[in-house]
C-alpha positions in Angstrom: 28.2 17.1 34.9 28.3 19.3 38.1 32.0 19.2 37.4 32.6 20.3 34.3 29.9 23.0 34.9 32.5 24.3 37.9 35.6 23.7 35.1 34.0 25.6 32.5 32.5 28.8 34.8 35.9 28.7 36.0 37.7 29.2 32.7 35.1 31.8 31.7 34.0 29.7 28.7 31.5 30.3 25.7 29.3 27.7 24.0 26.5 27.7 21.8 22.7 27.6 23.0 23.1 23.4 21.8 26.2 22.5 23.8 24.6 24.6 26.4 22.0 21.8 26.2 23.5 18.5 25.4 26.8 18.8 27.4 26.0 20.6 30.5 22.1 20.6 30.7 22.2 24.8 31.0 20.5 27.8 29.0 21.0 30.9 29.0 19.7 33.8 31.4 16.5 35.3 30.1 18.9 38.9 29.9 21.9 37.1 28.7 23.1 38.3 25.1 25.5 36.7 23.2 29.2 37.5 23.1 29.5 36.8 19.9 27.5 35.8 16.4 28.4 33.4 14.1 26.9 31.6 10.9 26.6 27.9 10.9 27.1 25.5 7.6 23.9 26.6 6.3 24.7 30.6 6.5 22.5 31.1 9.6 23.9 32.6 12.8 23.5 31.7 15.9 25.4 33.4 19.4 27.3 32.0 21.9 26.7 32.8 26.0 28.9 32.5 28.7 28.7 29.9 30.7 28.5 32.2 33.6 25.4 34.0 32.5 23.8 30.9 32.4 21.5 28.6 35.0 21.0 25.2 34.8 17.8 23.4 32.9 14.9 21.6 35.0 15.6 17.8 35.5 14.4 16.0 33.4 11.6 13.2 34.4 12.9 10.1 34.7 9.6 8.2 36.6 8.1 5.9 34.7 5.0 6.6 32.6 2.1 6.1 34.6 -0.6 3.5 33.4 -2.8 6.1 31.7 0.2 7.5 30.0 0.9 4.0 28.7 -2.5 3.4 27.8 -2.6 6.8 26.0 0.1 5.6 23.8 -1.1 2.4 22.9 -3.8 4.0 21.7 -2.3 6.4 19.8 -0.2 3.8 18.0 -3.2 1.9 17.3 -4.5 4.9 15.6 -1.8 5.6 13.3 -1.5 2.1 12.4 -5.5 2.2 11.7 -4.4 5.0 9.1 -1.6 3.3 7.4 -2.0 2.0 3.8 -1.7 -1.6 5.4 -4.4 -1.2 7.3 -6.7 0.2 4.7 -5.7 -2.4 2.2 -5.9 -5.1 4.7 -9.5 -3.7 5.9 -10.4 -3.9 2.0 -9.6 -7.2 1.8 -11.6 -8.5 4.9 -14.4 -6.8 3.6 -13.9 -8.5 0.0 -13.5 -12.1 1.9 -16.3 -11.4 4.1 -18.6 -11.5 0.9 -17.7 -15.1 -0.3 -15.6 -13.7 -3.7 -14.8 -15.6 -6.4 -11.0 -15.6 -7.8 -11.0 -15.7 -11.9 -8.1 -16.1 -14.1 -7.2 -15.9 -17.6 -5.2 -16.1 -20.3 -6.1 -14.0 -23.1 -5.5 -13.2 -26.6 -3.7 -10.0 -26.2 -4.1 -6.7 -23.8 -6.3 -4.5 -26.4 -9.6 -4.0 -26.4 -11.1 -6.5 -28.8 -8.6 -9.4 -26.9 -10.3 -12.6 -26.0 -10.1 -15.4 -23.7 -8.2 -18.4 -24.0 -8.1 -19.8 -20.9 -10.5 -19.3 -17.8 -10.4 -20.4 -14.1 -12.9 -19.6 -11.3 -12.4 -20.8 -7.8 -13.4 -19.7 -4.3 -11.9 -17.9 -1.6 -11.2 -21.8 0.0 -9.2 -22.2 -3.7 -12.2 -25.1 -5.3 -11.8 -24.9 -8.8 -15.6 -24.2 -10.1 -14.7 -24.0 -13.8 -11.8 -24.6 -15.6 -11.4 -24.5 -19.1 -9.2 -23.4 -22.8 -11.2 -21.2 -25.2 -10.7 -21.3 -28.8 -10.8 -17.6 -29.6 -12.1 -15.7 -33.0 -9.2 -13.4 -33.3 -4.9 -14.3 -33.7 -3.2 -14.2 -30.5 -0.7 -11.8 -30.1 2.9 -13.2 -30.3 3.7 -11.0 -27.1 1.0 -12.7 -25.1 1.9 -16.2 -26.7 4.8 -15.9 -26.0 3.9 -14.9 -21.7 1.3 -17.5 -21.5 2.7 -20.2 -24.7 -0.7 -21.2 -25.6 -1.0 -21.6 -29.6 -4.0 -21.5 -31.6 -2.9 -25.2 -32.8 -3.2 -26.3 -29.1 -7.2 -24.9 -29.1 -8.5 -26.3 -32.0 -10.5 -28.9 -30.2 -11.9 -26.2 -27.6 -14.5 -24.9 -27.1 -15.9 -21.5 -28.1 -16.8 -18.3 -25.9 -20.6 -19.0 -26.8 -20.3 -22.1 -25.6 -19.0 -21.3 -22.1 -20.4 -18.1 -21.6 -23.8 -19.3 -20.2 -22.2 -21.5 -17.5 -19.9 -18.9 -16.1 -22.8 -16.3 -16.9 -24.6 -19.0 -14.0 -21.3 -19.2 -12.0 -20.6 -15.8 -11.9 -24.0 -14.4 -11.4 -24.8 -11.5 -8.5 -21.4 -12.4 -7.1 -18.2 -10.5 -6.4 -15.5 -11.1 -8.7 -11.9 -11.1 -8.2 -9.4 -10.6 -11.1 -5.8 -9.9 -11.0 -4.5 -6.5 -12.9 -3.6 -8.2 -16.3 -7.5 -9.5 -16.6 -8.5 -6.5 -15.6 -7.6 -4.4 -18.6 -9.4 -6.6 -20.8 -12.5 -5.7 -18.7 -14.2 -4.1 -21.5 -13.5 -6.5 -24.0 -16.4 -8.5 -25.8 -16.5 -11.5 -24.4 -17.0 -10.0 -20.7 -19.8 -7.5 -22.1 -21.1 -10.1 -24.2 -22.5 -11.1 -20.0 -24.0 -7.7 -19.7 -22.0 -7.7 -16.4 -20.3 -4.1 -14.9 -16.4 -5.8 -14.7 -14.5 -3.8 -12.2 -12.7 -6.1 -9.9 -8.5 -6.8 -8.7 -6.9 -9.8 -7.4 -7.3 -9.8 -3.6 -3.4 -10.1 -2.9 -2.1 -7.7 -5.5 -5.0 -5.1 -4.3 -3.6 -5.1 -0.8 0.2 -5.2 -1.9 -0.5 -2.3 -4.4 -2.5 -0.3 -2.1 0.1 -0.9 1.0 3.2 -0.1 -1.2 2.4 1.5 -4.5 2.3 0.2 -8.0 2.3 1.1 -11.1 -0.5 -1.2 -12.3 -3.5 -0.3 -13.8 -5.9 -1.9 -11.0 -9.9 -2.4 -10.9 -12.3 -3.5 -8.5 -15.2 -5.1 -10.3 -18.6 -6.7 -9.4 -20.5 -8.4 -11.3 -24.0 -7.9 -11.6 -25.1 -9.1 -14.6 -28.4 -9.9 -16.2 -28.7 -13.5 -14.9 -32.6 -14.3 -16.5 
């Protein structure tokens, strides 16, 4: 570097306040002006010094960061990683396990508000099935939904109805929190969940902490239940 400092002083050269910088660690005198002006790409100018009327930039550090400095970054790392949306969703999902949830899923008639149930599973977080079971429903199943989940009202004549279930997952379910994934959850307010006098507000663990970390476009609910269990 000391060389070509000495080359370009000795040809009397100009550069711009960057290459100053970048190729020969200088900057200009604090009285040095420009011998010229000039616009960049963007239409703003900038001047250009000679080299002469320039002195060279402090060294830079090159010791190694002490152990507070390193300790200072760690923790600063930590910090912004505490902030992400990973963290957050992962934090909400600790805090959902550490509470013993129950996962429910269902197939239902449809997505509207008066759809039904055809099919509901409950198990716990260590993935026990508690209650399994096909639901013959009161309403036609939507051919859009019949055709996602292929179950037929043919293939539910011999099961039971919501009145019959209801009390055993009312007992199931009862003072518990309640996991759904986003498809349940938009039949939240449908009949046979009010029918339980429960507050449904709930998501599916996994899709919760996905969405949360990297966006979707899902409607998504976080429920409890706290029903009426006399």
């Amino acid at each position: 570097m000391e060389v070509a400092r000495a080359e370009a002083i000795e040809k009397n050269q100009c550069f711009s306040k960057g290459r100053l910088r970048n190729e020969f660690r200088m900057k200009p005198k604090p009285e040095a002006d420009p011998v010229a002006l000039y616009k960049n790409g963007y239409g703003r100018e900038f001047g250009v010094y000679r080299i002469s009327d320039c002195v060279p930039m402090k060294a830079r550090n090159t010791k190694p960061p002490s152990e507070k400095q390193m300790r200072a970054r760690a923790i600063l790392a930590i910090k912004a990683k505490l902030k992400s949306n990973e963290a957050i969703a992962s934090s909400r999902a600790v805090h959902w396990l550490s509470e013993n949830p129950l996962f429910l899923d269902t197939e239902t008639t449809g997505l509207g508000d008066k759809a039904q149930i055809l099919e509901l599973a409950i198990s716990d977080a260590q993935g026990t099935i508690l209650f399994e079971t096909r639901v013959r429903p009161t309403v036609p199943i939507d051919p859009e939904a019949e055709g996602v989940h292929g179950i037929t009202a043919e293939s539910l004549a011999n099961s039971p109805t919501w009145p019959e279930v209801s009390a055993h997952v009312r007992k199931i379910l009862c003072g518990v929190l309640g996991i759904l994934p986003p498809n349940t959850a938009k039949t939240a307010e449908a009949p046979v969940f009010t029918g339980l006098q429960a507050t449904i507000n709930f998501n599916l663990a996994q899709v919760s902490v996905s969405s949360s970390a990297f966006g979707s476009k899902n409607e998504q609910k976080q429920a409890t239940i706290d029903s009426h269990c006399r």
